[in-house]
Every structure is written in C-alpha cells, then in structure tokens.
C-alpha positions as CSV (number, residue, x, y, z in Angstrom):
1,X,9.7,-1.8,-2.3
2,X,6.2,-2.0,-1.3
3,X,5.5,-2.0,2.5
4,X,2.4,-3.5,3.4
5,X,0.4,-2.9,6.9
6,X,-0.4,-5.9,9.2
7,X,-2.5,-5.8,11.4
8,X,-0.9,-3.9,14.3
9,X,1.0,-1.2,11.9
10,X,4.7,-2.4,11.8
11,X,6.6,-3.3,8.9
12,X,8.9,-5.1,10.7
13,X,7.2,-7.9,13.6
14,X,10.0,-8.0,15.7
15,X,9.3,-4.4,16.3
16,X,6.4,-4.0,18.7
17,X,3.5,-1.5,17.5
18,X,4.4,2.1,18.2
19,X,1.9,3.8,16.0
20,X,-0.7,5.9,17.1
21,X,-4.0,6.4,15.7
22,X,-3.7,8.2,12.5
23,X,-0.5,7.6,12.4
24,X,1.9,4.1,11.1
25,X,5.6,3.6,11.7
26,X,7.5,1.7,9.6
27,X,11.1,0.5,10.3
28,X,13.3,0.3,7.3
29,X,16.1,-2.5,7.2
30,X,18.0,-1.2,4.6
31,X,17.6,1.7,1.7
32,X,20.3,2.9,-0.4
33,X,21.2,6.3,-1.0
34,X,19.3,8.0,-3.9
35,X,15.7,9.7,-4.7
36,X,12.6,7.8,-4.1
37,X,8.8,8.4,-4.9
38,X,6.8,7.3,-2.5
39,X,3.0,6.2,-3.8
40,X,0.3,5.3,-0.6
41,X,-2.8,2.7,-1.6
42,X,-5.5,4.3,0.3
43,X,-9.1,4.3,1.2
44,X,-11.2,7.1,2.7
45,X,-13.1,6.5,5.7
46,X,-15.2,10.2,5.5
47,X,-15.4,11.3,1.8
48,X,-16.0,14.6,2.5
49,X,-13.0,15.2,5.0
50,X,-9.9,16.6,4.6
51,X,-6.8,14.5,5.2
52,X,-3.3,16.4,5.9
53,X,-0.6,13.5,5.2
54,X,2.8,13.8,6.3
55,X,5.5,11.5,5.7
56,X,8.6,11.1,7.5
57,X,12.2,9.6,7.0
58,X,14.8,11.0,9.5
59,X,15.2,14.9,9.1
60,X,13.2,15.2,5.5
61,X,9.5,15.4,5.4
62,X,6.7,15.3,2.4
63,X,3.0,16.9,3.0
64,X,0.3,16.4,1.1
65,X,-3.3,16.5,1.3
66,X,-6.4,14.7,0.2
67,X,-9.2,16.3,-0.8
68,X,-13.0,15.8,-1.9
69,X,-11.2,15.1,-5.1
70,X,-8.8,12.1,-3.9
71,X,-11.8,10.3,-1.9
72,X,-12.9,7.3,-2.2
73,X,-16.8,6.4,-2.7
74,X,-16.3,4.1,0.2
75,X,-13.6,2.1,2.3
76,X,-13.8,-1.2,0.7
77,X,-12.1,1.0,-2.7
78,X,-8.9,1.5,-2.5
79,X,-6.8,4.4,-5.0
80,X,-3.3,5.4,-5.2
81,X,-2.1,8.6,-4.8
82,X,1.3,9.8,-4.8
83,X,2.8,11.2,-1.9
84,X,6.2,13.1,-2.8
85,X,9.4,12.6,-3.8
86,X,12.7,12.0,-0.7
87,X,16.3,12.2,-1.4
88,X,18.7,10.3,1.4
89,X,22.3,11.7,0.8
90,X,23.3,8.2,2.8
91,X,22.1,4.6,3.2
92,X,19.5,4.4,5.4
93,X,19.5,1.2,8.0
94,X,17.1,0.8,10.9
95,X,15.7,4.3,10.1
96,X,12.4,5.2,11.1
97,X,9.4,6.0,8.5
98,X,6.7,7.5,9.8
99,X,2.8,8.4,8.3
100,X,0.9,10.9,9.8
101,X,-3.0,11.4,8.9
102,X,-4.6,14.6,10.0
103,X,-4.0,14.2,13.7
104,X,-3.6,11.1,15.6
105,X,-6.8,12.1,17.4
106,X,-8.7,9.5,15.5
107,X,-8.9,7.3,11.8
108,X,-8.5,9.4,8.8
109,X,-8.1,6.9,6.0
110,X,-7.1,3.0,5.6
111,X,-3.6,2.3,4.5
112,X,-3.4,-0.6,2.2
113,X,0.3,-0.1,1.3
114,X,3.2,2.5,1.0
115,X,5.1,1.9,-2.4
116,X,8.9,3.3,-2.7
117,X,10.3,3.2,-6.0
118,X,14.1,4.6,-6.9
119,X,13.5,8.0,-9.3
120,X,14.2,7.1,-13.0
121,X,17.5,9.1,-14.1
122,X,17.2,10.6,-17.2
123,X,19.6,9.8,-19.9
C-alpha cells in the first residue's frame, strides 16, 4: 500500500485537512491484522538538521531519526528511508495514521510517500 500526499495532506479527500505543519494524517480505510514495515520517500529541506520522525497508528508508535547521514543534497531529491516495523493484533478501519517531523512548529522535510508493506514470514 503506498499512500501518496496531495496537496492538503490527507489520504482520504473526503476527509478535510487536519494536519499541522510538520505533521500529516492519514486515514486508513481498511488494514488487516499482521506486521507491517513502513518505508517514507523523503526530501530534506535543511541538510544539516536533525529530523525526529514519529509515526503513529492507534496506541503503537515508531521513532526514528534523520541525520546528516540520511539528508538529501537538496529538495528536488528524494530517498527512502525506512521507518520501523508495526504489529495491529486486529483489523484496522477508519484508523488514524499520523507523521510527526520534529515539531509542528515549522517544515522539516517533504513527504513524497509512506509505503506499507505486510512483513515477509519466514518459512
């Protein structure tokens, strides 16, 4: 599942734009139980800045960080680093996903997409 960000920061249009600066909500229609990676397409707006990321699906929550080392050289090029991994015990519907950069003071990074792929079981 790849989530793309329009314009105003919703997945969903119907939903109206609740996201602050530094920060993008996403509202999931449907995500079976199970693990998930989750993998953000980024750019950095300050190369030299710190960027806290948090990542949030109901009561679980993934931190990260990007560093010097996970920059960009500018915001027209775009990497992927991954995020963390989630586990939902149940089916999530409606649920709310949230992205936090640093605070929501002002623009930490531009968000190209937020990729969630189902963990690979080993056999």
């Amino acid at each position: 599942m790849r989530l793309s960000v329009p314009v105003h920061g919703c997945v969903n249009a119907m939903t109206p734009p609740k996201a602050m600066i530094g920060q993008m909500i996403w509202r999931l229609d449907h995500l079976p139980a199970g693990a998930y990676d989750f993998v953000l397409q980024y750019a950095s707006l300050d190369a030299g800045q710190k960027v806290s990321l948090s990542l949030e699906l109901g009561d679980q929550k993934v931190t990260n960080e990007l560093t010097a080392k996970h920059a960009t050289k500018d915001a027209k090029t775009f990497r992927l680093m991954r995020l963390g991994q989630l586990t939902l015990a149940e089916t999530k519907s409606g649920a709310t996903l949230t992205l936090t950069a640093n605070t929501t003071l002002k623009p930490s990074l531009i968000v190209k997409s937020l990729v969630i792929s189902p963990v690979k079981r080993s056999p």
